[in-house]
Structures are given as structure tokens and as C-alpha cells.
C-alpha positions as CSV (number, residue, x, y, z in Angstrom):
1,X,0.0,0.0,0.0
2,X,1.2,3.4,-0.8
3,X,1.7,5.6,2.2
4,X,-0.4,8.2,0.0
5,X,-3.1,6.1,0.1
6,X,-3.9,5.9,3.7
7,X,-6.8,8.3,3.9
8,X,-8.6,5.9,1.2
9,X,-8.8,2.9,3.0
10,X,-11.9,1.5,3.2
11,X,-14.2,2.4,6.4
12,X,-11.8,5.1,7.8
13,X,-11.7,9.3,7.7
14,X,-7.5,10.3,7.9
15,X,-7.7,13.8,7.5
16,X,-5.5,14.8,4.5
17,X,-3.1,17.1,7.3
18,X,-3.0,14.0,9.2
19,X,-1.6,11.7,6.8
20,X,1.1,14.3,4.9
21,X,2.0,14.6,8.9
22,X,2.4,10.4,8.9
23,X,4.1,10.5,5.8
24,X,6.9,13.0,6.9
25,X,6.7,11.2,10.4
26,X,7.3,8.0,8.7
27,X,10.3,9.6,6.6
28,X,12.2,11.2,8.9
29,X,12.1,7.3,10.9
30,X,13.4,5.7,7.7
31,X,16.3,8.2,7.5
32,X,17.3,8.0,10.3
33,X,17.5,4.3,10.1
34,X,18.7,4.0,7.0
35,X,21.5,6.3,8.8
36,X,22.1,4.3,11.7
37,X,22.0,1.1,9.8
38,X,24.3,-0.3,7.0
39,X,23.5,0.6,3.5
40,X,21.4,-3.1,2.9
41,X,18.9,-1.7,5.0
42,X,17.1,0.5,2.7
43,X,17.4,-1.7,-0.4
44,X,15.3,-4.6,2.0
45,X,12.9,-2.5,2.8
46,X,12.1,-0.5,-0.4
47,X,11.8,-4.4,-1.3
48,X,9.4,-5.3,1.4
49,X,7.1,-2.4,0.7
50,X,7.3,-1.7,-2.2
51,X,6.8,1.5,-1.6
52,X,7.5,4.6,-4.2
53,X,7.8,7.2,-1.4
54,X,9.8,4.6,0.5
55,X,12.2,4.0,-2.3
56,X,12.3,7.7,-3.2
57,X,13.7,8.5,0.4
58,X,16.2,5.6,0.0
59,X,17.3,6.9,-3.5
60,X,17.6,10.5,-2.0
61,X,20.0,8.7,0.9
62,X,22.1,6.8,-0.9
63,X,22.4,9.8,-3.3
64,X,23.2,11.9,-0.5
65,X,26.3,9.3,0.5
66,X,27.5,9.3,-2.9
67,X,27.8,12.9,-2.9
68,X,29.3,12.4,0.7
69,X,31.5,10.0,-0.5
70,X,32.9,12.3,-3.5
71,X,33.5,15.4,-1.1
72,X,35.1,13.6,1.2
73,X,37.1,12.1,-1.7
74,X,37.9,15.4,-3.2
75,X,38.7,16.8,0.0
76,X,41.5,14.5,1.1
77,X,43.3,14.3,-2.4
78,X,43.1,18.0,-2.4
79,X,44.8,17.9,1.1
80,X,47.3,15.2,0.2
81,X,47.8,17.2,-3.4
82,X,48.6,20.2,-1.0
83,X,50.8,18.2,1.0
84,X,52.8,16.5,-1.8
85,X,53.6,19.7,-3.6
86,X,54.9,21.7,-0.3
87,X,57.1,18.8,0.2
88,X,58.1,18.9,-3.6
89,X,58.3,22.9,-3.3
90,X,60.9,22.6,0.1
91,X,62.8,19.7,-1.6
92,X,63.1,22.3,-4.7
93,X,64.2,25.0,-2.7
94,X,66.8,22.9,-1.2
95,X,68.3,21.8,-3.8
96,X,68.1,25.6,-5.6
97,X,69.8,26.3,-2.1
98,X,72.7,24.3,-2.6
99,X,73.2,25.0,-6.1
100,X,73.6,28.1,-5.1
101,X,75.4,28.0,-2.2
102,X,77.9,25.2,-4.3
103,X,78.4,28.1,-7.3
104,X,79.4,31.0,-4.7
105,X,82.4,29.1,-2.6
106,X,83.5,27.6,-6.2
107,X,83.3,30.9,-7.7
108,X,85.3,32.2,-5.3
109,X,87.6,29.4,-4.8
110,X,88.7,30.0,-8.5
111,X,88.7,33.7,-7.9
112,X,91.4,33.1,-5.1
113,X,93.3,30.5,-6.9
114,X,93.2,32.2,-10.4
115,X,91.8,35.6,-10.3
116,X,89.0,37.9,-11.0
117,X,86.3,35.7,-13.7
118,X,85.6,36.2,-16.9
119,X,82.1,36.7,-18.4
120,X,82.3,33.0,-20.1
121,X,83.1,31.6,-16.7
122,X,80.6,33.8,-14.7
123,X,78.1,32.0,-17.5
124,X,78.9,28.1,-17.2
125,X,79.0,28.7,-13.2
126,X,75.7,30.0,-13.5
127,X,74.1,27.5,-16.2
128,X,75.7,24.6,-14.6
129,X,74.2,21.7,-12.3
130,X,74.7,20.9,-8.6
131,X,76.4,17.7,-9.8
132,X,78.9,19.9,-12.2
133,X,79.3,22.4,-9.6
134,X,80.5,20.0,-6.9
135,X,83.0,17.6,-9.7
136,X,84.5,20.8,-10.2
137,X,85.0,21.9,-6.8
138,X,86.5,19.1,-6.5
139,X,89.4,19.8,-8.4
140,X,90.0,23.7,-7.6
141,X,92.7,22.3,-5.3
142,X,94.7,20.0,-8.0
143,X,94.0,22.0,-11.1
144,X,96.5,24.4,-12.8
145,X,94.2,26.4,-15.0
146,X,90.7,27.4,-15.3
147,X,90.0,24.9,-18.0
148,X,91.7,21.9,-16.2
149,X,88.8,22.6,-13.8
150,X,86.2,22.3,-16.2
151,X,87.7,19.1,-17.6
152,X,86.2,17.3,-15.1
């Protein structure tokens, strides 16, 4: 029987206020349940009563946790997408940090070992890689000319 239907049944007056009343009444119980219980719960008993305004209210809940579902989804990649790219930004800035600090001390390691730079030199110590930068620190101390450093 539909839930609508309750002020037709035979030998009874429900006053139409009475049963829209029900009808919320009634709602408001099943969502609650359907809340409180696991998801099953609603798909048995739009089953058993084959109810429209039962399985409308069960449709509207699971749509609701769905939506839940996909918020809550979005939410924590956006927070772990947050998360991931301030640890990519620090590692970056570390590794700018170094770069940097690795071209000043060789830059002036060669400037005390074979005078003021040239514009070329200034150039490659700026272009080059934390990896170049410390293979050729490495031989400042060995190396008799500019270009035996940047052998290496």
C-alpha cells in the first residue's frame, strides 16, 4: 500500500493534514534508520514495501552518501595534493639552495686560486648543475688552469 493512500482505505476518515504529517513522520524514521543502519537496510525495505515514497527516500540517501562519498574524496586528495607539492616545493628549494650556495664558494675558490672571472666563466658557473658544480670543486685544489677545472 502506498503511504499516500492511507486516507482511502476502506471504512476510515484520515484527515489529509494527518496523513502528509504520517508520511513525513514515517520519513524522517526511515532516515534516520537507513542512517544508523548499513546501506542493505534500505534496499530490503524498499523491497518489502514496495513502496514509491519509501524507495524515493532511499534513493535520495544513498544519493546523498555518494555525494558524501565524492567530497570527502575530493577533500582528502586536495589535502594530500597540497601536501605532496609543499614537500616537492621545500625539496626544490633545497636543492636551488645548494646549487647556489655550491656556485658562490667555487666561484670564489677560483677567484682566489686564479683571479678575477671572466664573463664565459661567470656564465657556465651560472648554467651549470649541482652535480657539475661540486665535480669541479673538487678539483679547484689540483688544477692548474681554469679549463683543467672544467675538464672534469
Amino acid at each position: 500500500m502506498d503511504l499516500a493512500s492511507l486516507e482511502t482505505v476502506p471504512g476510515s476518515f484520515v484527515a489529509p493534514e494527518l496523513v502528509e504529517r504520517q508520511v513525513e513522520t514515517f520519513q524522517t524514521v526511515l532516515r534516520y534508520l537507513a542512517e544508523v543502519r548499513d546501506d542493505d537496510f534500505t534496499d530490503v525495505l524498499v523491497q518489502a514495501t514496495n513502496d514509491r515514497d519509501v524507495e524515493a527516500i532511499a534513493m535520495t540517501y544513498k544519493e546523498r552518501l555518494i555525494e558524501q562519498g565524492r567530497e570527502e574524496g575530493l577533500e582528502r586528495g586536495r589535502e594530500e595534493g597540497l601536501e605532496q607539492g609543499r614537500e616537492q616545493g621545500l625539496e626544490q628549494g633545497r636543492e636551488q639552495g645548494r646549487a647556489e650556495g655550491s656556485r658562490l664558494m667555487l666561484a670564489k675558490l677560483l677567484q682566489l686560486k686564479f683571479g678575477p672571472l671572466d664573463d664565459a666563466t661567470e656564465a657556465k658557473l651560472a648554467g651549470a648543475t649541482l652535480g657539475q658544480l661540486e665535480a669541479w670543486s673538487e678539483g679547484v685544489l689540483t688544477a692548474e688552469s681554469l679549463d683543467a677545472v672544467f675538464a672534469r
